[in-house]
VEXDREN-566605 format. One record per atom (N, C-alpha, C): residue number from 1; atom name; z, x, y. Coordinates in nm, 4 decimals, padded with zeros to 6 digits. Last residue first. Layout:
REM residues N
+-----+------+----------+----------+----------+
|   n | atom |        w |        u |        v |
+-----+------+----------+----------+----------+
| NUM |   CA |        Z |        X |        Y |
...
+-----+------+----------+----------+----------+
REM end
This chain:
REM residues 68
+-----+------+----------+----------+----------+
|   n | atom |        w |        u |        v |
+-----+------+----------+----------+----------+
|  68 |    N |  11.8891 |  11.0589 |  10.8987 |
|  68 |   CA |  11.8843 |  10.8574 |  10.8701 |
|  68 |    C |  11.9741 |  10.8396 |  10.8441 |
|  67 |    N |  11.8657 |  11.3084 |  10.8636 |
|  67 |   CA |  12.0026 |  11.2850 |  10.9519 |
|  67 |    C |  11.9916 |  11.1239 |  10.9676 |
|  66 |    N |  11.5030 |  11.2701 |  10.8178 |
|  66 |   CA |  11.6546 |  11.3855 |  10.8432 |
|  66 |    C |  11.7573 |  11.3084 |  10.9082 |
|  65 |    N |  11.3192 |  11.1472 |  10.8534 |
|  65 |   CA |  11.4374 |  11.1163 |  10.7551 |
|  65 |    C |  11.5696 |  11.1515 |  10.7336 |
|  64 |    N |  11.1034 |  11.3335 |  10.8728 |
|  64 |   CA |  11.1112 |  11.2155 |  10.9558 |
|  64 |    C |  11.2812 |  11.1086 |  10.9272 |
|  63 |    N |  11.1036 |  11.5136 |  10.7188 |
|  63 |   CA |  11.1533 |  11.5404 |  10.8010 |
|  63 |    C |  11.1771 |  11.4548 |  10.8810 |
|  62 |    N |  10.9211 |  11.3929 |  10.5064 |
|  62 |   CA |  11.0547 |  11.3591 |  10.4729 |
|  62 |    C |  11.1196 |  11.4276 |  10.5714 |
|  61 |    N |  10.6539 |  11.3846 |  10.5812 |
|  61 |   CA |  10.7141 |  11.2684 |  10.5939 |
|  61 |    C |  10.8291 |  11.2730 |  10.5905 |
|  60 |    N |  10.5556 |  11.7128 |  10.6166 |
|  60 |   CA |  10.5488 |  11.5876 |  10.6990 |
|  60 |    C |  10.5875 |  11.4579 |  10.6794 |
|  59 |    N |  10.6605 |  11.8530 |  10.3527 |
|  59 |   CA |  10.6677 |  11.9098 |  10.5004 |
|  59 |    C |  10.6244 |  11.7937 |  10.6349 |
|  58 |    N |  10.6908 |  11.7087 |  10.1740 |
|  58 |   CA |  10.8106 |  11.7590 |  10.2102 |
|  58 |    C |  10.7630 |  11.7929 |  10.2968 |
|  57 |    N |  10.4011 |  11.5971 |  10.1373 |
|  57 |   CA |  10.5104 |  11.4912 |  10.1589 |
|  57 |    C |  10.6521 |  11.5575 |  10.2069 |
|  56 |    N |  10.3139 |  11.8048 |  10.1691 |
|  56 |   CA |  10.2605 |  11.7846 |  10.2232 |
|  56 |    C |  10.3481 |  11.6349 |  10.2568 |
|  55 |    N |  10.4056 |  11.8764 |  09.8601 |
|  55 |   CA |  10.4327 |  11.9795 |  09.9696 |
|  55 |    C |  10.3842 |  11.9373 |  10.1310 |
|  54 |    N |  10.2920 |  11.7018 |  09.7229 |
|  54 |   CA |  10.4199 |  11.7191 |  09.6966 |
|  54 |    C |  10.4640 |  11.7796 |  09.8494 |
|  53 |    N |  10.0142 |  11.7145 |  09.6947 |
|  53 |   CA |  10.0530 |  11.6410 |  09.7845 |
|  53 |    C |  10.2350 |  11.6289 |  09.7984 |
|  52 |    N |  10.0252 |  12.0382 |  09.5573 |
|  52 |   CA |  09.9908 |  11.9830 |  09.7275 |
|  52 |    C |  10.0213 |  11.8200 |  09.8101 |
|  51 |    N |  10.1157 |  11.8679 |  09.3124 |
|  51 |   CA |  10.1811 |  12.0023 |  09.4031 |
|  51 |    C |  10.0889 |  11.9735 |  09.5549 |
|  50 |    N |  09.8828 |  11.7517 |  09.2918 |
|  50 |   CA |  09.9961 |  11.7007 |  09.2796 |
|  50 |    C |  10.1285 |  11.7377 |  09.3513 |
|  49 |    N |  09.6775 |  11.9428 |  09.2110 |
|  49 |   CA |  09.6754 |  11.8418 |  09.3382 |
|  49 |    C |  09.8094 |  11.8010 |  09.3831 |
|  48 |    N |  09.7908 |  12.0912 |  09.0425 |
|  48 |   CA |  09.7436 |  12.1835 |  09.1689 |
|  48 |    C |  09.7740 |  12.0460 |  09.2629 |
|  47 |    N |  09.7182 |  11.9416 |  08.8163 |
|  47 |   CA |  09.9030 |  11.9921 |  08.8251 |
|  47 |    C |  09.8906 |  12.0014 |  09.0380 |
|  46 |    N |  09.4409 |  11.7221 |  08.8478 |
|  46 |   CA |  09.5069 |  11.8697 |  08.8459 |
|  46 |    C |  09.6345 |  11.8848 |  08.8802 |
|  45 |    N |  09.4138 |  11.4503 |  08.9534 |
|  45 |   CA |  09.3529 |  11.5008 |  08.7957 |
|  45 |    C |  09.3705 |  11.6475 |  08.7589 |
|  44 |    N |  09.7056 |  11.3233 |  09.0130 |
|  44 |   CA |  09.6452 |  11.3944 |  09.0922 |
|  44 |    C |  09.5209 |  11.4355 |  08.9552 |
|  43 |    N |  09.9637 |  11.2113 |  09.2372 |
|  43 |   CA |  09.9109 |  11.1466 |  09.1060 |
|  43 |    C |  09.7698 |  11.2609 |  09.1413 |
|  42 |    N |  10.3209 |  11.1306 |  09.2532 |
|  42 |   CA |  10.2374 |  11.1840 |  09.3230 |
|  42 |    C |  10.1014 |  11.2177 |  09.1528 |
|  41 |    N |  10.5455 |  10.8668 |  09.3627 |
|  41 |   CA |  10.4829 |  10.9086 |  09.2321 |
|  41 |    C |  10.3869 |  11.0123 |  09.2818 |
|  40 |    N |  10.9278 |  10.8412 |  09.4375 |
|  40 |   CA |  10.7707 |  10.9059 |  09.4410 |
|  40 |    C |  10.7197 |  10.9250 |  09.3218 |
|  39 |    N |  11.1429 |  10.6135 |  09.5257 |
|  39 |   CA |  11.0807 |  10.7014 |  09.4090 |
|  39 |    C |  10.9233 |  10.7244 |  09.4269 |
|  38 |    N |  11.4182 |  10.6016 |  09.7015 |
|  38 |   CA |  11.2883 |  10.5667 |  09.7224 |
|  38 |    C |  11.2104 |  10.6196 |  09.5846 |
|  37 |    N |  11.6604 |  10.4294 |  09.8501 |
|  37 |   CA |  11.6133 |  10.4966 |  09.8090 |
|  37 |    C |  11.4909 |  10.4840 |  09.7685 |
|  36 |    N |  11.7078 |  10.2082 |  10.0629 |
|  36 |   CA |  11.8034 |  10.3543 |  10.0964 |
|  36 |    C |  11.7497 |  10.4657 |  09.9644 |
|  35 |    N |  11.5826 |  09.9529 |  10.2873 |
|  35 |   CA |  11.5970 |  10.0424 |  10.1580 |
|  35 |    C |  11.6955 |  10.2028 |  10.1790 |
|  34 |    N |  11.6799 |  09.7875 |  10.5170 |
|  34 |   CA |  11.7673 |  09.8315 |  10.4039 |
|  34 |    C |  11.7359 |  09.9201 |  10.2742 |
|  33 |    N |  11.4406 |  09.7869 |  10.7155 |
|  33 |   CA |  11.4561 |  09.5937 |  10.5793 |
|  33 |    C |  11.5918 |  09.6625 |  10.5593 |
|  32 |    N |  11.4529 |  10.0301 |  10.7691 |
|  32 |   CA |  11.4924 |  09.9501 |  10.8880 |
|  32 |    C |  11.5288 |  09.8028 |  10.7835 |
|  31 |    N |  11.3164 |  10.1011 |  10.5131 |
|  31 |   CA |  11.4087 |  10.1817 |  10.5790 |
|  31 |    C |  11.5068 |  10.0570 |  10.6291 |
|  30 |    N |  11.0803 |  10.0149 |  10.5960 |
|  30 |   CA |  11.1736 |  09.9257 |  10.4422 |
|  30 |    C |  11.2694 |  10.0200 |  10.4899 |
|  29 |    N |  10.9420 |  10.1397 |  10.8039 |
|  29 |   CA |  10.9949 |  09.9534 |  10.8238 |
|  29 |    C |  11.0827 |  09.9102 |  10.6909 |
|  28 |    N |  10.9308 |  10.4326 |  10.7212 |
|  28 |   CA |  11.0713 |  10.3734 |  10.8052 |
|  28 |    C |  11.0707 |  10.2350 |  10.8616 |
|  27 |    N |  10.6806 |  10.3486 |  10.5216 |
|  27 |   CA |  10.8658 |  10.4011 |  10.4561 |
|  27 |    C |  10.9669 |  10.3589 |  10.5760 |
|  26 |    N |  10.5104 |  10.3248 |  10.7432 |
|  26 |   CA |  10.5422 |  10.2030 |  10.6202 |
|  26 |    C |  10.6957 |  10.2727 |  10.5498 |
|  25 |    N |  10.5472 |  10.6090 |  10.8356 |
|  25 |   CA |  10.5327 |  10.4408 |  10.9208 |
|  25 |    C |  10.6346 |  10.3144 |  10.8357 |
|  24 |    N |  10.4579 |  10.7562 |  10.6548 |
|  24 |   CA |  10.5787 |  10.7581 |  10.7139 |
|  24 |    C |  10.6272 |  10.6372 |  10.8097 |
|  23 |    N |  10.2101 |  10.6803 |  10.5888 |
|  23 |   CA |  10.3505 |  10.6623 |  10.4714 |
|  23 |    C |  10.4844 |  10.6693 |  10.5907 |
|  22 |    N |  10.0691 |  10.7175 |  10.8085 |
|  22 |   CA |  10.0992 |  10.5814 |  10.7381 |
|  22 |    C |  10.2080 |  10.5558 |  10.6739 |
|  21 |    N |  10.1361 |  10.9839 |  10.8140 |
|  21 |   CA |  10.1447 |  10.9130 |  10.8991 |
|  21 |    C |  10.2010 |  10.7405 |  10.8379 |
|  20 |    N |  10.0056 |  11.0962 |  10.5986 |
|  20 |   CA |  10.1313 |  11.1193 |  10.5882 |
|  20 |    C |  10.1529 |  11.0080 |  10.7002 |
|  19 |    N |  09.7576 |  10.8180 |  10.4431 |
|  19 |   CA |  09.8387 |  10.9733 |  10.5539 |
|  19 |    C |  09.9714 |  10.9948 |  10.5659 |
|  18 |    N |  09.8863 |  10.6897 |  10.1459 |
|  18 |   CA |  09.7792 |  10.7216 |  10.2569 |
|  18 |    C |  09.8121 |  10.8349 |  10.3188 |
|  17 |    N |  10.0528 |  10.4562 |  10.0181 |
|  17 |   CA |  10.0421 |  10.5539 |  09.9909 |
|  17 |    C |  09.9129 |  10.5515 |  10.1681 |
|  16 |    N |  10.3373 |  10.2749 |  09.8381 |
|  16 |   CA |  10.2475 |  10.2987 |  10.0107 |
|  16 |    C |  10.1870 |  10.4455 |  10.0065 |
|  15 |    N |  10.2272 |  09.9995 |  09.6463 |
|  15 |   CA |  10.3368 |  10.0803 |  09.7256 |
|  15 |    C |  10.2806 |  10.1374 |  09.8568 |
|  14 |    N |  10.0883 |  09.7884 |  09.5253 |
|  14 |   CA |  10.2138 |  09.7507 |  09.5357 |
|  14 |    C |  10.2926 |  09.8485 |  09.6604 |
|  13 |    N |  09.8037 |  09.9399 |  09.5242 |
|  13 |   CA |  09.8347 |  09.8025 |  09.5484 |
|  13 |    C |  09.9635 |  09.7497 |  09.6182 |
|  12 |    N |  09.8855 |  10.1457 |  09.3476 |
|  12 |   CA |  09.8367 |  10.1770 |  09.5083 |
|  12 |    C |  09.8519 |  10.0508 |  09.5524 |
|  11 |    N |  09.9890 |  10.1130 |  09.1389 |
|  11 |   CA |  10.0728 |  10.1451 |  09.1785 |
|  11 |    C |  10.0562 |  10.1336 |  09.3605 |
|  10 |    N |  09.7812 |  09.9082 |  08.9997 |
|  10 |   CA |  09.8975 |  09.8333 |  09.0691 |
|  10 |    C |  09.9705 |  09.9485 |  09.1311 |
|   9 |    N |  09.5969 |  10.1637 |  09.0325 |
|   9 |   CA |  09.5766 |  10.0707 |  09.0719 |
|   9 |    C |  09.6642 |  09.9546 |  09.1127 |
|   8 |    N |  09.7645 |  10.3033 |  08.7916 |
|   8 |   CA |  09.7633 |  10.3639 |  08.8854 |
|   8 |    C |  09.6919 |  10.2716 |  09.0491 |
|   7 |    N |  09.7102 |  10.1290 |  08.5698 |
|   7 |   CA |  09.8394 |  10.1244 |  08.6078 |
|   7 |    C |  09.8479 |  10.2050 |  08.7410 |
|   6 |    N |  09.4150 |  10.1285 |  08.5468 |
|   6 |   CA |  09.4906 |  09.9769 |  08.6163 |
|   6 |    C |  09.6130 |  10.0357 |  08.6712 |
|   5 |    N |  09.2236 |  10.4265 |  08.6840 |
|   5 |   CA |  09.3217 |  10.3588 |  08.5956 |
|   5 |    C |  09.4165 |  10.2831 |  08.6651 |
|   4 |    N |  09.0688 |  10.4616 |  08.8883 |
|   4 |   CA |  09.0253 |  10.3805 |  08.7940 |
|   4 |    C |  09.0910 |  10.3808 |  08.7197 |
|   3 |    N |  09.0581 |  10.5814 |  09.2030 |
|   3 |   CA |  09.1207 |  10.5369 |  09.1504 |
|   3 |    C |  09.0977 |  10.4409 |  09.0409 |
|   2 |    N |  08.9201 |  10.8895 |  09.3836 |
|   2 |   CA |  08.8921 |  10.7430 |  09.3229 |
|   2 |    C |  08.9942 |  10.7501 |  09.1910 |
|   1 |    N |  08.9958 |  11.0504 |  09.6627 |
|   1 |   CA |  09.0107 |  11.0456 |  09.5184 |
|   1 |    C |  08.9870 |  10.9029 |  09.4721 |
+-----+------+----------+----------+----------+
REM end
């Protein structure tokens, strides 16, 4: 997906986005720093996309999390 709005541009910049892998990587080193909460943005040019990456973040990153 190409990314051409600024505010969505500092969001990719600043946070962590990618494979579930990655994310899940990069989430449990701020984990390990002390983070304890987190806010998702999920960004998509269809409701549809958004929802899939929703479902794709509950079924492979946030099991990684269970019982933290």
């Amino acid at each position: 997906m190409s990314v051409d709005d600024p505010f969505l541009i500092g969001l990719v910049s600043r946070g962590i986005a990618g494979t579930p892998e990655t994310i899940a990587e990069r989430s449990a080193s701020y984990r390990q720093a002390g983070l304890e909460y987190v806010v998702c943005a999920f960004a998509g040019e269809r409701v549809d996309s958004a929802v899939q990456q929703m479902q794709v973040f509950a079924e492979q990153v946030m099991p990684q999390f269970v019982g933290a």
